[in-house]
N, C-alpha and C positions, 0 to 999 in steps of 0.2 A: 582480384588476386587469382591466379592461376589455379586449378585443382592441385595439382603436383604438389604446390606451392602451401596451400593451406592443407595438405595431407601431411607434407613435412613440418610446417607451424603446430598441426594437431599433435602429433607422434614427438616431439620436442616441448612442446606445453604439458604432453600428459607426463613425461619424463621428469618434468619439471618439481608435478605435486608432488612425486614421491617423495621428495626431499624439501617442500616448501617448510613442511615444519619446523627443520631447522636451520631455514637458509633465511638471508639478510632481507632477499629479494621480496616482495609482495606479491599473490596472486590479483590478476586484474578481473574487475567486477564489471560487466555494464549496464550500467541503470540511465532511467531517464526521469526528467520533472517532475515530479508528484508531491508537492511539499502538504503536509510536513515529513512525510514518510521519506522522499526522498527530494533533496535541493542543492544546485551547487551554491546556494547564497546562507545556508544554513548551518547553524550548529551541527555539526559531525555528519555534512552532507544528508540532515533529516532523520530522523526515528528508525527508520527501519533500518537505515544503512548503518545506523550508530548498532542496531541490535547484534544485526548479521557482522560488524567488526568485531564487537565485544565476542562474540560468541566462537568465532574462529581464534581469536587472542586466548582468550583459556587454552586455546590446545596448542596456543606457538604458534600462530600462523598469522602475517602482518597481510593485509588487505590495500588495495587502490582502485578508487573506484575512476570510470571514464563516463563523461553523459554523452549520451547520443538520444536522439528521438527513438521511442519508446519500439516502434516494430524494426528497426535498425538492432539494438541492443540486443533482442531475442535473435534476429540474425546471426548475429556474430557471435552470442555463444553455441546455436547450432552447428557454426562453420569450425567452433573453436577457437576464434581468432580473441576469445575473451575465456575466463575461466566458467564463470556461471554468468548468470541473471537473476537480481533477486528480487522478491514483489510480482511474484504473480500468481494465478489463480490456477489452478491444475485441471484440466481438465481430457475427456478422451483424446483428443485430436492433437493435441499438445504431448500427452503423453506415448506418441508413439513416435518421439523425436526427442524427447529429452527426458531423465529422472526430475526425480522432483524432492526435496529437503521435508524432514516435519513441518506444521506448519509454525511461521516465525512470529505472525500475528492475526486476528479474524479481524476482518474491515466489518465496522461494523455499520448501518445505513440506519439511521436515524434521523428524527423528525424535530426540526426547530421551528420555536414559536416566541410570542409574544409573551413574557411575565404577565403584561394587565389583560391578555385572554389565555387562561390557562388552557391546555388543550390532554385532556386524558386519555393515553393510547396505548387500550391493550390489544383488541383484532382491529381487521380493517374496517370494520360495522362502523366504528367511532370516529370514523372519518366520515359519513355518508353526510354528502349535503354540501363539504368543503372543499375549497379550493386550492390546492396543494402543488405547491412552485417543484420543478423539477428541470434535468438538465436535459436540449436535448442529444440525445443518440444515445442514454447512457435507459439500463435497466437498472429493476428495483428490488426485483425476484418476482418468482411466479406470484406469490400471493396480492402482491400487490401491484403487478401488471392485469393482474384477471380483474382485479377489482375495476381497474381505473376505465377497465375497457369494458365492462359491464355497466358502467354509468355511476359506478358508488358513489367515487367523488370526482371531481373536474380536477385534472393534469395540466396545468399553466406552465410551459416548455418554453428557458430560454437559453441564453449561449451559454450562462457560467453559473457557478453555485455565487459566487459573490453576489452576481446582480439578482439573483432569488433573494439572496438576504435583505437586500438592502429593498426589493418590493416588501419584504415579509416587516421591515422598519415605517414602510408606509404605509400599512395595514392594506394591501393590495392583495396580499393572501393570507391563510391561515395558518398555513403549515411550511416547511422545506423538507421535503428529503436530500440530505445527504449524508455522504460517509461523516462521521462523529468528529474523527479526528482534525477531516478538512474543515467543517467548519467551525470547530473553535479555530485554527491556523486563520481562516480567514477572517475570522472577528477581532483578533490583532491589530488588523487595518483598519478595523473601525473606533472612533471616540471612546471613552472612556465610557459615557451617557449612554453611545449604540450599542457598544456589545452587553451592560447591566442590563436593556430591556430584554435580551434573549433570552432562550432558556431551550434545554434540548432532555426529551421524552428520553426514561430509563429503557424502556422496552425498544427494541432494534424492529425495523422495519426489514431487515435482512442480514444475514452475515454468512460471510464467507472467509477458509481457511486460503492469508497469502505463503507463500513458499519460494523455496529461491529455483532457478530450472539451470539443470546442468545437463549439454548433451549427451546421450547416449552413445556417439562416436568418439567423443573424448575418452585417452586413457587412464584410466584410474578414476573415474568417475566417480563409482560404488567409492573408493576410499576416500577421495574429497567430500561427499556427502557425510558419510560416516563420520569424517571428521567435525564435520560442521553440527550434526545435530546434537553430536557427546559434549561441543562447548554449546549449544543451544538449551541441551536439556538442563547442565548446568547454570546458566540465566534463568532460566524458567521456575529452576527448587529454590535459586538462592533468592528471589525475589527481585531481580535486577531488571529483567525485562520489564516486569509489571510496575515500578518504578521508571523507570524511561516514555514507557507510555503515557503514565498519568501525569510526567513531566509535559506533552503536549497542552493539554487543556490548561493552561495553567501559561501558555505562550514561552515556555523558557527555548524551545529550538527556533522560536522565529525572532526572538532578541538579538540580536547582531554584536 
């Protein structure tokens, strides 16, 4: 798209929020695959997108979301060509290009095991000796990248959290790290039998605050935000978020 082009789509988008509150029209969202948090094959397009709807609905405001591959989506709400992006992690470099929402949910990184080896994890000492599936390209936080790399315990690196699980079934490894909520999502797909031998540690191996990112070039930015976090803090007091969440484990957004 032309500058001119998407300078006029901005300047007309941001025209837009000032009145999306009470117009018919939907602001458009772009997210990408991350189930359960975010799916086009899912219940209210995933977790997160069911959050960040509900939350802009409290204040009137109707939502549509578009998937695109994940660095495409942050694209086009930088250019404007989308309202926001939501589901991501804030950080410097990010935030000198876009605002950023309270946060909508913490991901939280945690460690699944086997029922018949129980595994106790409060620091990373209680790992040392083990061998703990992980995905590659993805980080774990500092505490537990220092560890793995200090020799605490062995880092078994493969494509996907699935096939971690499904070694972590063969007793191949001891542990998994991943986000919580992917993998009950992904224990779904397993048997009735596979997913009762799991079981996934209270204490978080990491977590981090996600948010939705709206560019800083966009008009009305500050009030779209605004808007969004007054129907957010609302989900948050009334107990609805925290509800919606605990609906993941429990596989109700990956029933069809």
């Amino acid at each position: 798209m032309p500058r001119y082009l998407r300078a006029l789509y901005r300047s007309l988008l941001g025209l837009s929020l000032a009145w999306s509150a009470h117009a018919a029209d939907p602001i458009q969202l772009g997210i990408g695959e991350w189930p359960p948090y975010f799916s086009s094959t899912q219940k209210e397009n995933g977790v997160f997108a069911h959050i960040v709807k509900e939350a802009f609905a409290r204040e009137g405001v109707a939502v549509s979301y578009q998937f695109f591959p994940w660095k495409r989506a942050l694209l086009m709400a930088e250019h404007g060509e989308v309202s926001a992006s939501p589901g991501w992690i804030q950080t410097e470099e990010r935030s000198k290009l876009f605002l950023f929402s309270d946060p909508v949910l913490i991901s939280r990184t945690t460690l699944f095991y086997r029922r018949d080896r129980p595994l106790v994890f409060n620091t990373m000492a209680d790992l040392k000796g083990k061998t703990i599936g992980a995905a590659v390209g993805y980080t774990y936080g500092e505490a537990f990248d220092q560890a793995a790399q200090t020799g605490e315990f062995t880092v078994d690196r493969t494509s996907s959290d699935e096939a971690n699980l499904r070694k972590l079934l063969l007793g191949r490894l001891d542990a998994v790290a991943v986000n919580r909520a992917v993998g009950f999502d992904i224990l779904t797909r397993f048997t009735d039998a596979e997913g009762k031998q799991l079981a996934a540690t209270e204490r978080n191996v990491n977590e981090q605050a996600s948010r939705m990112a709206v560019s800083r070039a966009l008009p009305n930015a500050e009030q779209l935000l605004k808007t969004f976090n007054t129907g957010l803090a609302k989900l948050q007091r009334d107990g609805t978020a925290k509800r919606l969440l605990a609906d993941v484990e429990t596989g109700v957004y990956s029933k069809p």
